[in-house]
C-alpha positions in Angstrom: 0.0 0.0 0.0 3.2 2.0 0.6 4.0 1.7 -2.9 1.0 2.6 -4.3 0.6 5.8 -1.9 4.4 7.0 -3.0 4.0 6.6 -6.6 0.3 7.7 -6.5 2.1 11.2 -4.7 4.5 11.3 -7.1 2.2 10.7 -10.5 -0.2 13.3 -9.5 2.4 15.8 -8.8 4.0 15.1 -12.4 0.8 15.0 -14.0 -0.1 18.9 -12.7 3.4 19.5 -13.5 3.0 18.8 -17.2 -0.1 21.3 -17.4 3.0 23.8 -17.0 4.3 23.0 -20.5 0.9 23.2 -22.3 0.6 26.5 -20.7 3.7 27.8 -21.7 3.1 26.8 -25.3 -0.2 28.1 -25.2 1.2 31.2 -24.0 3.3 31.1 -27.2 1.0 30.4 -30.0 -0.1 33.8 -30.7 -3.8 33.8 -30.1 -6.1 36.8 -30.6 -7.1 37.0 -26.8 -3.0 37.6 -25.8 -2.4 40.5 -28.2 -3.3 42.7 -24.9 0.4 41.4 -23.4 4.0 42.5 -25.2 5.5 40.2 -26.5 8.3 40.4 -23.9 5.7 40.0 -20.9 4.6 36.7 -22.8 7.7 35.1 -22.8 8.9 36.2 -19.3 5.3 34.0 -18.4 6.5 30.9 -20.7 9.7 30.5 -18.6 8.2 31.2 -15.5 5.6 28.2 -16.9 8.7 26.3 -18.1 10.5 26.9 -14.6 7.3 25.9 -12.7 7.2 22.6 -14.4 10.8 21.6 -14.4 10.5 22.3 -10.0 7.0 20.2 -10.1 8.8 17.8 -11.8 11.7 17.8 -8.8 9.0 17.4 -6.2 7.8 14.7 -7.6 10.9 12.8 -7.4 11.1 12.8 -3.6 7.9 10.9 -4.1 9.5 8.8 -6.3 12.7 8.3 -4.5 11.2 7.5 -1.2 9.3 4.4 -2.4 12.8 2.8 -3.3 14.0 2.2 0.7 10.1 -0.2 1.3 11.5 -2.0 -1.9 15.3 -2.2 -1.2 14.3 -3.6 2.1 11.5 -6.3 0.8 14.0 -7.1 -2.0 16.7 -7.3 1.6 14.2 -9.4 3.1 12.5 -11.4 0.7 15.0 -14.2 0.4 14.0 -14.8 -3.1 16.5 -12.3 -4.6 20.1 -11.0 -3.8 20.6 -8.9 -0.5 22.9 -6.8 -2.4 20.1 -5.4 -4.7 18.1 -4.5 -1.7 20.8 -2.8 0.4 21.6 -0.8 -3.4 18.0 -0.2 -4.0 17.9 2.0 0.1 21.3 3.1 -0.9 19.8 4.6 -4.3 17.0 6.1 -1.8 19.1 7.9 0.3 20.9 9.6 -2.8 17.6 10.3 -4.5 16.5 12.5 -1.7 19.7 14.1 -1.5 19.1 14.7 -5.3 16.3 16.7 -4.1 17.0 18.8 -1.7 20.3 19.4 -3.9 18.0 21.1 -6.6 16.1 23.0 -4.1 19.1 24.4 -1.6 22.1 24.3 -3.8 20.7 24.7 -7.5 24.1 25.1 -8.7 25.7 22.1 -7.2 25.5 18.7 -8.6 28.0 16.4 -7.1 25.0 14.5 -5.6 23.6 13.6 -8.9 26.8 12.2 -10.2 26.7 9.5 -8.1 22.7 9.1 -7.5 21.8 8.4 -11.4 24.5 5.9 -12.0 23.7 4.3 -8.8 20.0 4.4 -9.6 20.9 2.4 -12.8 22.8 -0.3 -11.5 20.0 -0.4 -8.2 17.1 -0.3 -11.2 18.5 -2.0 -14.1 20.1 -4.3 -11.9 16.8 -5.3 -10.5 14.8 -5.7 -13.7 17.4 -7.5 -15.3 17.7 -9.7 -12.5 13.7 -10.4 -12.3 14.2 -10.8 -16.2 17.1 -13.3 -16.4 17.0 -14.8 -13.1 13.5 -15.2 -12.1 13.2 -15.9 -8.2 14.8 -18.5 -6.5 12.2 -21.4 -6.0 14.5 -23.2 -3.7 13.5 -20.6 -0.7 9.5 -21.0 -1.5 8.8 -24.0 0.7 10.9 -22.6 3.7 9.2 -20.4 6.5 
């Protein structure tokens, strides 16, 4: 139920996001109605559209990063897949956040998200593939 709450967060939050970028190409298509605003004044609204969206988008992602530690530690617990996945998949948590309050307090650093989005691909990809190639270990099932 975790899951679905986190991702649930973080889809709604993209999805209003997005309304951002129609607005801002609305805002740019010339219509009849905006010939009241300078042409100056309707661009200074398109990036403030553009800027609202790409920040919506960034609060989403705390959504989406939190529901990654639940996982990593089911995936820890489960029995049925490596323990190194699910100790990668909390790690990858703990950068994601840090990835987001990097954008937010220190817009201009980014040492964080050199490490979070290739450990987010080995933690993600690493995970799929393994599900993919692997399957789970039926040895385990019969076992309390």
């Amino acid at each position: 139920m975790l899951f679905l709450l986190l991702n649930l967060g973080g889809v709604a939050i993209q999805c209003f996001s997005d309304l951002f970028l129609v607005v801002g190409s609305l805002l740019l298509n010339s219509a009849d109605y905006l010939n009241v605003f300078q042409v100056n004044q309707l661009q200074a609204l398109a990036m403030l559209s553009l800027n609202l969206h790409k920040n919506g988008f960034m609060f989403a992602q705390l959504f989406y990063g939190a529901w990654l530690f639940p996982l990593g530690y089911l995936v820890f617990k489960s029995g049925f897949l490596p323990k190194i996945l699910g100790i990668v998949l909390m790690i990858h948590c703990a950068f994601w956040l840090m990835t987001f309050l990097q954008f937010f307090l220190f817009p201009g650093f980014t040492a964080i998200t050199y490490v979070s989005y290739p450990l987010g691909f080995i933690a993600e990809f690493g995970l799929s593939l393994w599900l993919l190639l692997m399957g789970v270990n039926d040895d385990n099932r019969d076992k309390p």
